[in-house]
ZAPAFI-106925 format. One line per 5 residues: their letters; for each residue x, y, z of C-alpha. Coordinates in Angstrom, 2 decimals, padded with zeros to 5 digits, always signed. Layout:
N
A) X Y Z ~ ...
***
This chain:
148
XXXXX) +003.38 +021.15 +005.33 ~ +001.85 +019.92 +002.05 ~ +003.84 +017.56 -000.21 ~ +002.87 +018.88 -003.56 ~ +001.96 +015.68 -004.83
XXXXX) -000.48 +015.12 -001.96 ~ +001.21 +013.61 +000.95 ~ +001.30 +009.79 +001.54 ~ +001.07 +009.54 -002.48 ~ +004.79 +010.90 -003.06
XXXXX) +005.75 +008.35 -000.07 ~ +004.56 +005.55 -002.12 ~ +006.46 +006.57 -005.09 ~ +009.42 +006.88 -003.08 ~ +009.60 +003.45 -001.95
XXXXX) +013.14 +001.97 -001.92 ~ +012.23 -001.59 -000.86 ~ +009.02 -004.16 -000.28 ~ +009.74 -003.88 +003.56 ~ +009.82 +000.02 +003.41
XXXXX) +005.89 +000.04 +001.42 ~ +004.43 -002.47 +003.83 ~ +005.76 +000.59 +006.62 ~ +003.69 +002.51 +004.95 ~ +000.03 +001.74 +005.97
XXXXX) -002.58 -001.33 +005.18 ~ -002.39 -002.62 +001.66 ~ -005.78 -001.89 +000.65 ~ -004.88 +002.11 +001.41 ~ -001.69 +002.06 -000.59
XXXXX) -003.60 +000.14 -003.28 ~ -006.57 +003.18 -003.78 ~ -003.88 +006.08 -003.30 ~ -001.56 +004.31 -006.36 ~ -004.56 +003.95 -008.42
XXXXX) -005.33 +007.56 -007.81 ~ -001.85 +008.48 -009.15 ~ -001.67 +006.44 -012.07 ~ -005.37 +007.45 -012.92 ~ -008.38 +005.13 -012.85
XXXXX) -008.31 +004.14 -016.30 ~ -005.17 +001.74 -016.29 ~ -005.11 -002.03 -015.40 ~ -002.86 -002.80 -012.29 ~ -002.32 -006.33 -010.55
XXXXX) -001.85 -005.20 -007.13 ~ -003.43 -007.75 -005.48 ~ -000.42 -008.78 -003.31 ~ +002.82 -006.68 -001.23 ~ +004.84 -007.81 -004.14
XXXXX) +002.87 -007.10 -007.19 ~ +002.02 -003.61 -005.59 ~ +005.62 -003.34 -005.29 ~ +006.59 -004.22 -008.70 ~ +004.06 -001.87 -010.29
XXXXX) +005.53 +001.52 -008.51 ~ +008.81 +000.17 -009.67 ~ +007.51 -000.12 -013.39 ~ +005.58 +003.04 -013.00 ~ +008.52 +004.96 -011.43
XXXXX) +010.69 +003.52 -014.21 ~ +008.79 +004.19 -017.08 ~ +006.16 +006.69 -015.98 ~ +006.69 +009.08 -012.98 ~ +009.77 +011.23 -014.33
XXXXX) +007.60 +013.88 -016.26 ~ +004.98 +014.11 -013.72 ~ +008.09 +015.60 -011.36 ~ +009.32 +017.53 -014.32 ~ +006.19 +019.32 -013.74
XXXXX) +007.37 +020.42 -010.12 ~ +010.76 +020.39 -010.37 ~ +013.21 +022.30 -013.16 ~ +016.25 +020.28 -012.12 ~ +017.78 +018.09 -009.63
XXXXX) +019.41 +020.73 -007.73 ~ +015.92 +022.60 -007.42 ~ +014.34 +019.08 -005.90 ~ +017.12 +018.26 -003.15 ~ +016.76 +022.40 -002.45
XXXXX) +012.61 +022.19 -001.80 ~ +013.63 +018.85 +000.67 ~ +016.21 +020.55 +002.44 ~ +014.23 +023.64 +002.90 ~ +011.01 +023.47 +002.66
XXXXX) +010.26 +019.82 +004.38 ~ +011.20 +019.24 +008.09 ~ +010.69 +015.78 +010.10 ~ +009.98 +012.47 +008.79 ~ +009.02 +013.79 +005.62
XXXXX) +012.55 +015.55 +004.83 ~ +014.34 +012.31 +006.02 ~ +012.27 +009.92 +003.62 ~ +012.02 +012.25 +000.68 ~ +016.39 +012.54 +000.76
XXXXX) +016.61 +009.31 +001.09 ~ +017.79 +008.78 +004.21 ~ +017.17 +006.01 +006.94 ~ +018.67 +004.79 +010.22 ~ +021.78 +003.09 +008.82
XXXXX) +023.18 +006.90 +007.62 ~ +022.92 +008.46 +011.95 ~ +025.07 +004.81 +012.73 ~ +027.74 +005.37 +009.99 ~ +029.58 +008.36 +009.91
XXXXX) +031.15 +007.32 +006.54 ~ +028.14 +006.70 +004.72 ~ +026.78 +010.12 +006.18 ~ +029.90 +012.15 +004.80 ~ +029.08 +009.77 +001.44
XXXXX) +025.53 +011.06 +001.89 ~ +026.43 +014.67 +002.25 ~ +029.22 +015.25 -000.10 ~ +026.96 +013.74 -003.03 ~ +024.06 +016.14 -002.26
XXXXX) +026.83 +019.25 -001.65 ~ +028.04 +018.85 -005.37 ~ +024.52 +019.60 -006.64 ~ +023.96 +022.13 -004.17 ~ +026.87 +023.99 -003.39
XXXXX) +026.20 +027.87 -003.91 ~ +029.61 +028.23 -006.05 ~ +028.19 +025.62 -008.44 ~ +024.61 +026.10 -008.04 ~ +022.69 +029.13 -009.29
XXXXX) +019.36 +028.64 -006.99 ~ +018.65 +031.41 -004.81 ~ +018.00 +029.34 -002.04 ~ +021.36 +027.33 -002.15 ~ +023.27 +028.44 +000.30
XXXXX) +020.01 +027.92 +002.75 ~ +020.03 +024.49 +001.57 ~ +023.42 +024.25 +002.72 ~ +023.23 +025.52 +005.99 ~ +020.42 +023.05 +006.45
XXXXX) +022.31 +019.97 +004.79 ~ +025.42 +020.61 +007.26 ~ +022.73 +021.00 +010.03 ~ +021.60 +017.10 +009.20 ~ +024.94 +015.90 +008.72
XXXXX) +026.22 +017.45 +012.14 ~ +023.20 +015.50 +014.00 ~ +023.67 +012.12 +011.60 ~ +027.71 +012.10 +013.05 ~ +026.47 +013.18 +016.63
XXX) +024.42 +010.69 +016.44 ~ +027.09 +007.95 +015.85 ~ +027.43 +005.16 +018.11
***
């Protein structure tokens, strides 16, 4: 499936932590995919991990919202295209999610209660809502099995 900012890119932007870019492939690669985002006219230090890193923080801070505003009319409608549309890896990294919410039951209800308010089809008006919440209940069912 096809991110629709072009794979690895949104990844990248998505970054929580230093540790979770350098996951992410060789720094020269994550250096050229940034630039490609931000375009190839602006200046960039991102000659180490942590000046990479602090640039996709600035960028995402002060930068990235309306490029997503161009994909996505509201929160609700971005959690819904996750849920539904993306399976695997993908799904997992683009909600958020890591290892730490299959070993903790209560930070998986956390997890899933705060992405059922947006959702919920008697608060949300997106068509695909109650698929969305079939398919969040489906990840929270194997994130509690999954408890150790």
């Amino acid at each position: 499936m096809k991110l629709f900012i072009g794979g690895i890119k949104l990844y990248i932007l998505e970054v929580k932590s230093l540790e979770d870019l350098k996951l992410l492939g060789k720094h020269r690669d994550l250096v050229t995919q940034f630039k490609e985002i931000i375009g190839k006219g602006e200046k960039v230090n991102t000659k180490s991990w942590q000046n990479l890193y602090a640039s996709i923080c600035y960028y995402n801070n002060n930068i990235k919202k309306p490029i997503i505003d161009q994909y996505f009319i509201s929160k609700e409608a971005e959690v819904i295209f996750y849920l539904v549309e993306l399976s695997g890896e993908s799904r997992l990294k683009m909600l958020g999610l890591t290892k730490s919410y299959y070993l903790s039951k209560a930070k998986a209800t956390k997890w899933r209660n705060s992405i059922l308010k947006l959702i919920h089809p008697d608060k949300c008006l997106h068509q695909r809502s109650n698929e969305a919440t079939i398919k969040l209940n489906s990840i929270y069912k194997e994130m509690i099995g999954n408890e150790k």
